[in-house]
C-alpha positions in Angstrom: 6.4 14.2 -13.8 8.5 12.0 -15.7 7.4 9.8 -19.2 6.8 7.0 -16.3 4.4 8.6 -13.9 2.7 11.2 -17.3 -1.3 10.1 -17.8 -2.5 9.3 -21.1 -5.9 9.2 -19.7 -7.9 10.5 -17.0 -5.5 13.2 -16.7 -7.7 15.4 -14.7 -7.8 12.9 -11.7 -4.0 12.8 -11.4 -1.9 14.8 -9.0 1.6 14.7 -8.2 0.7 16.0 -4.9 3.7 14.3 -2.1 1.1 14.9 0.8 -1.5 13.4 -1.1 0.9 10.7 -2.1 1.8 9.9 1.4 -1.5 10.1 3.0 -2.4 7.0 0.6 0.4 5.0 1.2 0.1 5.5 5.2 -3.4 4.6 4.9 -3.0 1.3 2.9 -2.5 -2.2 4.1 -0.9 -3.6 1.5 1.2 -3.1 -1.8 2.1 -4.5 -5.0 5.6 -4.7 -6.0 5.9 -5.5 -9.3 9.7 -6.5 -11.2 11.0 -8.4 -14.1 12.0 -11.9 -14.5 13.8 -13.3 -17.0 11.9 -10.8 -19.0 8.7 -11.9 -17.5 6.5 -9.7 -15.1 6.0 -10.2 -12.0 3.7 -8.4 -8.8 3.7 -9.5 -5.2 1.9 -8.0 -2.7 3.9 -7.2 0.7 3.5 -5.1 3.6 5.3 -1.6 3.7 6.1 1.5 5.6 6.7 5.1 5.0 9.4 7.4 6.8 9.5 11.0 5.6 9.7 10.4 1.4 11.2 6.8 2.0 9.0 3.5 1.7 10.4 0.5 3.3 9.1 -3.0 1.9 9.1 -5.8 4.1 10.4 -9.3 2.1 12.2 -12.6 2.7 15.3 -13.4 1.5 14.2 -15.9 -0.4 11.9 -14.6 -2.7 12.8 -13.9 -6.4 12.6 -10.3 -5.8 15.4 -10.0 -3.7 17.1 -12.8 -5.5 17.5 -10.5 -8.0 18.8 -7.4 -6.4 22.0 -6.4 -8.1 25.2 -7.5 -6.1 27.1 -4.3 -7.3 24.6 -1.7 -6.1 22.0 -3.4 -4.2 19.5 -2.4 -6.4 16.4 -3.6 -8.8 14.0 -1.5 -10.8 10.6 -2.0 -9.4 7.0 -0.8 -9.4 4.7 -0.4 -6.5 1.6 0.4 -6.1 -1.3 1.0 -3.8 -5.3 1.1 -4.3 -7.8 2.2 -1.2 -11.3 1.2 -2.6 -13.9 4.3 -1.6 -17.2 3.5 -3.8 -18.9 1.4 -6.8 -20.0 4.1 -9.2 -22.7 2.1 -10.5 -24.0 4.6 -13.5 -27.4 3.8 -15.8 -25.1 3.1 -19.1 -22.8 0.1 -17.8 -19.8 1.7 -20.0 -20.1 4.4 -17.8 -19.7 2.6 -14.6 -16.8 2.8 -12.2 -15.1 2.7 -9.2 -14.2 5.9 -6.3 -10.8 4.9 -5.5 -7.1 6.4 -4.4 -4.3 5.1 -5.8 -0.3 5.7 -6.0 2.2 4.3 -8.7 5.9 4.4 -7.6 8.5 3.6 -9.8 12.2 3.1 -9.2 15.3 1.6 -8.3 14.3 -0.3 -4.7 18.1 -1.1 -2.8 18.1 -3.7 -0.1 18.4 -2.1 3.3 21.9 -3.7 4.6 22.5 -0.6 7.3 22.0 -2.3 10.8 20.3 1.0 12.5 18.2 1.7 9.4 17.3 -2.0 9.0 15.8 -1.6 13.1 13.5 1.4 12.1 12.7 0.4 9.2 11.3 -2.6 10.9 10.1 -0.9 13.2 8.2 1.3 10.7 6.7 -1.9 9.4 5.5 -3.0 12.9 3.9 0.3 13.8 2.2 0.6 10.4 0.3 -2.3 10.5 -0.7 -1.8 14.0 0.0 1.5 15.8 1.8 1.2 19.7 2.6 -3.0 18.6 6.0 -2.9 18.9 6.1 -1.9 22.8 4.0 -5.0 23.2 5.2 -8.2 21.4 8.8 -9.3 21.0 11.5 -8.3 18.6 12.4 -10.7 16.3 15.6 -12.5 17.1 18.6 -13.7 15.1 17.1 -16.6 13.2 13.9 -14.7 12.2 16.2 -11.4 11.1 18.3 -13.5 9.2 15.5 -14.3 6.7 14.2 -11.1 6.3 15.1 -8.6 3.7 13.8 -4.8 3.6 13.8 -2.5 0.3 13.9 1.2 0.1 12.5 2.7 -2.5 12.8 6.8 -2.4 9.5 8.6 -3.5 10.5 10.5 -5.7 9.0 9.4 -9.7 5.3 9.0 -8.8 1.8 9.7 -9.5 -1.5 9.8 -7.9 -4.9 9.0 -9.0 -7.9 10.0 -7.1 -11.2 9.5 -8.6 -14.5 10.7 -6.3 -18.3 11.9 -7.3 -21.2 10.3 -8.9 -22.0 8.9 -12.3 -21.6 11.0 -15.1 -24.7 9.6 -17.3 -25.1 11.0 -20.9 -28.3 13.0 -21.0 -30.1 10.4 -22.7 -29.9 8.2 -20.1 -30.7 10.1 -17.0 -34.4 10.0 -18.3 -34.4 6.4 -18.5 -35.7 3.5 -16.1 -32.4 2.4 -14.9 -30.9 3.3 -10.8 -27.9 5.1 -10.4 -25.3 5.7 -7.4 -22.8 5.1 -5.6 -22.3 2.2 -3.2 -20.1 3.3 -0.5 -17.1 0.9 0.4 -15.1 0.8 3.5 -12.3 -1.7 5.3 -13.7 -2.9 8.8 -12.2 -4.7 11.5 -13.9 -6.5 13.9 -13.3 -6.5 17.8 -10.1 -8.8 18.5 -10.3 -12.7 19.4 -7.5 -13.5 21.8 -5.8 -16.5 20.5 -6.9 -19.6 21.8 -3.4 -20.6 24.0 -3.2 -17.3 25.6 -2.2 -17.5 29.0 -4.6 -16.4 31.7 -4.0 -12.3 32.9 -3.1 -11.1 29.8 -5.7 -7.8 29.0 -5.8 -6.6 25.5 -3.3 -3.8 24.4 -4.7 -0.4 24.7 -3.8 0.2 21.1 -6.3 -2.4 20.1 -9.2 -1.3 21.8 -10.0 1.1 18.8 -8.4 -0.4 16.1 -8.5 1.9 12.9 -6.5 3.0 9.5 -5.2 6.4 9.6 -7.3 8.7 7.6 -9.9 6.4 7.1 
């Protein structure tokens, strides 16, 4: 717990738990990274990976994010964050309505990735996150395409969950009344793969696309 990660509200939903913590991040898609501009905000979302208490966000070396990495250290104070949607909560009083939902907040001090062996796994963390047993089957990317690609490490250390689950939690006074309530599950799906229209003629899907799925889903 620090004065960054420390709820104000909802304080009962919030854990500091690291499996927890990682079990959300390897799970998710997609993150927000969120930094300062010339004293504006601003979030991108990016694609990331997770080794041991390390996250690895995938960018290009062009955008203002990494623009802005200090030369001295290599570093810039970010934000990220993650959200896996379980449920609408869809309670009789409208103010009490809400959402079943898992989320992490990171904060701190991201430093580009300039190691050659750590840049390959975390790259490779990248790949396999997305989709599990793609990197044996798809090429590495060469000089050119590595050139423009920038990774961040961000160490998990200040952070906080958020997990909120059950039904609603009507006042008493409208339970009796003439209004449905309950939850709406939600759920990511994916759909059986379409081969690309220009693929040559012999080439059978991967095995690790037959049953595509998130881990922990």
């Amino acid at each position: 717990m620090t004065p960054r990660t420390t709820a104000t509200r909802l304080r009962e939903k919030v854990t500091y738990d690291e499996a927890v913590a990682h079990a959300i991040l390897d799970e998710a898609l997609v993150c927000h990274v969120g930094f300062v501009v010339d004293g504006s905000p601003r979030v991108l979302p990016t694609i990331h990976a997770r080794a041991g208490s390390t996250l690895y966000l995938h960018g290009s070396t062009g955008t203002p994010l990494l623009r802005l990495v200090d030369p001295v250290d290599g570093g810039i104070e970010i934000c990220v964050t993650v959200t896996l949607l379980d449920g609408l909560v869809l309670a009789r009083s409208q103010f009490e309505s809400s959402m079943n939902y898992r989320s992490v907040v990171v904060h701190g001090r991201g430093h580009l990735v300039t190691d050659h062996a750590e840049r390959e796994v975390a790259l490779h963390r990248i790949v396999e996150h997305v989709s599990p047993g793609r990197s044996a089957t798809s090429r590495a990317g060469n000089a050119r395409e590595l050139a423009a690609t920038a990774v961040l490490r961000l160490d998990l250390v200040e952070f906080s969950v958020k997990v909120s689950t059950g039904e609603p939690e009507d006042a008493p006074s409208d339970v009796t009344g003439p209004h449905w309530a309950g939850v709406v599950p939600v759920a990511l799906r994916f759909g059986a793969p379409i081969p690309a229209g220009d693929l040559a003629t012999g080439i059978e899907l991967p095995d690790h696309l037959l049953d595509y799925a998130r881990p922990g889903a």
